[in-house]
N, C-alpha and C positions, 0 to 999 in steps of 0.2 A: 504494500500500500504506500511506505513512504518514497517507495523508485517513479510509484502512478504522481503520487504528486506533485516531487521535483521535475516529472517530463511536464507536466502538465503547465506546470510553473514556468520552467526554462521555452517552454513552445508556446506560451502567451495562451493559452488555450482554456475557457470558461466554459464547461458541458452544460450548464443552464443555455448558453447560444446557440446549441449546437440544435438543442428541441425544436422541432417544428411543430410537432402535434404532442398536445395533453389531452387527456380524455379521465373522466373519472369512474371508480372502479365499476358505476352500474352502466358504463358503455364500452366494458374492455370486449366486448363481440366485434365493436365497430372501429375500435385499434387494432384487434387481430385483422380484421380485415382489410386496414388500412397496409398495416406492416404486410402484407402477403401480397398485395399487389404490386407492391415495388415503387410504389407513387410518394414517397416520401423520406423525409431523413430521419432524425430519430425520434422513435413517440415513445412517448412517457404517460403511465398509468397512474393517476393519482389519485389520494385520498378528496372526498369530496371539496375540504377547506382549503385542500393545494392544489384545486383545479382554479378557483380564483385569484389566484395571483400573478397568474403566467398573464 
């Protein structure tokens, strides 16, 4: 974990940026479905209160 966050550091790199799609956990049919068709970059499954913040 501490090798993930020195590259992540040294490579300027923020994975909150990196999300395209949030969904929360009573639409994870509709991120799996999203993730399988290849239309997107990274989607992220949240709890209902951290679908609001993105």
């Amino acid at each position: 974990m501490e090798e993930l966050v020195a590259r992540l550091l040294r490579w300027n790199l923020h994975p909150a940026e990196l999300i395209t799609h949030r969904f929360s956990l009573g639409c994870v049919s509709e991120a799996y479905a999203l993730m399988s068709s290849g239309r997107c970059g990274k989607v992220a499954v949240c709890f209902d209160e951290e679908q609001s913040e993105g």
